[in-house]
C-alpha positions in Angstrom: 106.4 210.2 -23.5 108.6 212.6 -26.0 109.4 209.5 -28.1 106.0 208.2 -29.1 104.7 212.3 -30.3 102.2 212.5 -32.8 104.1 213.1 -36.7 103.4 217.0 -38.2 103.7 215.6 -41.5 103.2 211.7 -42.9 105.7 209.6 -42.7 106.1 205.8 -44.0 108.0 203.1 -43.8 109.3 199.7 -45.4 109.2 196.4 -43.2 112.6 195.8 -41.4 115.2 193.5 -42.3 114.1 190.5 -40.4 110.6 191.2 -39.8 109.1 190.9 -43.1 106.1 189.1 -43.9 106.4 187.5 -46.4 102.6 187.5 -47.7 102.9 191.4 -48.0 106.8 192.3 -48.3 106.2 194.9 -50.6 103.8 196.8 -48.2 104.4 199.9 -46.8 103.2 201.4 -43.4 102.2 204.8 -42.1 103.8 205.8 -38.8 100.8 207.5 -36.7 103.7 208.7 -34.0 107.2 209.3 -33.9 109.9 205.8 -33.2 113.3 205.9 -31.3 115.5 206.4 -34.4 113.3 207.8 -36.5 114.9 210.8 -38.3 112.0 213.4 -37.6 111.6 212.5 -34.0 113.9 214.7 -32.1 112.9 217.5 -34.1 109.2 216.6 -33.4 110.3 216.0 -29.5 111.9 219.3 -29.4 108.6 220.8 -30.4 106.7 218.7 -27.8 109.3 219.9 -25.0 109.1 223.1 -26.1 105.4 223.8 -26.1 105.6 222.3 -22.6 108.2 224.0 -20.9 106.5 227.6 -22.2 103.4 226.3 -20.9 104.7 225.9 -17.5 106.0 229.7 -17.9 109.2 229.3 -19.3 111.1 231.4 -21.4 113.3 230.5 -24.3 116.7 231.9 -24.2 116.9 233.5 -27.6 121.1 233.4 -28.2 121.1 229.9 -26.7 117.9 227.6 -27.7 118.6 225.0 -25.3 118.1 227.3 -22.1 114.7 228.3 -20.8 114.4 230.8 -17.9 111.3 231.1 -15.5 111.2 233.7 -12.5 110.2 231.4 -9.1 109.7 234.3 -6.6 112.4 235.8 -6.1 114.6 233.1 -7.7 115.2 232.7 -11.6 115.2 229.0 -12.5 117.0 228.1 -15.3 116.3 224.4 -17.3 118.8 223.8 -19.4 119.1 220.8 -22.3 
């Protein structure tokens, strides 16, 4: 799953508005993996799709990231974001 990718880099975060405990609502808490919404998670599922689709003998388009080409026999096959 591309949303729940391990972080490159530590990331924290405050409690959310309505989910605060309040025993500890001054903590903070390390994010282990990437959250929907997060700001750093489609660059670090871009990475993730990335190193997959190469591994499956892909190659990215260099003019136009978002296109990866892979010859299939005698067929290219193109996957295209």
């Amino acid at each position: 799953n591309f949303l729940n990718e391990n972080l490159d880099e530590d990331v924290y975060m405050t409690q959310p508005k309505g989910f605060v405990d309040p025993e500890s609502a001054k903590r903070i808490g390390q994010l282990p993996k990437s959250i929907y919404g997060l700001t750093k998670a489609s660059h670090s599922r871009n990475i993730r799709f990335d190193e997959v689709v190469r591994h499956w003998g892909f190659v990215k388009n260099e003019e136009e990231p978002c296109v990866y080409k892979k010859n299939s026999g005698n067929a290219p096959v193109f996957l295209i974001l």
